[in-house]
N, C-alpha and C positions, 0 to 999 in steps of 0.2 A: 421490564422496560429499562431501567437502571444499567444491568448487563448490556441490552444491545447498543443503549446510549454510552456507556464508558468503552467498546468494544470498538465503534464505529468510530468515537473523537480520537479514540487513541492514534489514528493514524495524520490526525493535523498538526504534532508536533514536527513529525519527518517533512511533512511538506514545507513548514514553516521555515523548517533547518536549508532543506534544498535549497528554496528560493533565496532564502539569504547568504549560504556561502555560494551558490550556484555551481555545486558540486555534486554527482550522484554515482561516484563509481562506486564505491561502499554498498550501495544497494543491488541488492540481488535479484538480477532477472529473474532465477529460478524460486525463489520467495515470495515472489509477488505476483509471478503466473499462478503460481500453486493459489495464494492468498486469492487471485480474483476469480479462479476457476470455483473455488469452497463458494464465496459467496455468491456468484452467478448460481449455485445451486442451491442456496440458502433463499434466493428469491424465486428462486422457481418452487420450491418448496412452499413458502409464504402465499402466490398468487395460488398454488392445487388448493392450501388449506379452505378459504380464504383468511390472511391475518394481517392483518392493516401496520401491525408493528412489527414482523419481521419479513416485509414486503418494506415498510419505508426504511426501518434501517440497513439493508441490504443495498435499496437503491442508494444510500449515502453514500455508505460506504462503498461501492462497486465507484461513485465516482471520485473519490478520493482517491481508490486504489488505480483507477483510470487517470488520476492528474499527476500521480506518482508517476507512473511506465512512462507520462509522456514525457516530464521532468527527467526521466534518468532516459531516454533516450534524446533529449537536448543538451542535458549539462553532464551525461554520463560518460561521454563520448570524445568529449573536447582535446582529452590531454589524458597520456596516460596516466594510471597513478602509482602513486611513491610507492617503492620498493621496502615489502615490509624487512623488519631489522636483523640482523643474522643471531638465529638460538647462539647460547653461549650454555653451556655445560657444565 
């Protein structure tokens, strides 16, 4: 229980971050499709078993990861972002 509780909060820091700088080009569409497709199967999984604990922390998390996408396609989008710095050798 511990695991899916520290697995599931870990994603309230980034939200925390968006909303406060209101920036989310850093985040990766493709990490986070990946990330909500796992646990959309993590819950299907849970509801075959039945398992009450990796059924609710799946739904958590599935909405965090859903308040993320919507975050970075609000504040993802705005402007584009800084040009990373040129290698030096």
């Amino acid at each position: 229980m511990s695991a899916a509780a520290l697995t599931t909060l870990a994603y309230v820091p980034q939200v925390v971050r968006i909303v406060r700088t209101r920036s989310a080009h850093d985040i990766s569409w493709w990490m986070f499709g990946i990330m909500t497709l796992g646990a959309t199967l993590w819950l299907v999984y849970g509801l075959r078993l039945p398992s009450r604990p990796v059924v609710a922390a799946n739904v958590v998390t599935l909405a965090l990861l859903a308040l993320i996408l919507v975050l970075k396609w609000r504040y993802g989008r705005d402007a584009a972002p800084a040009p990373l710095p040129a290698r030096t050798t």
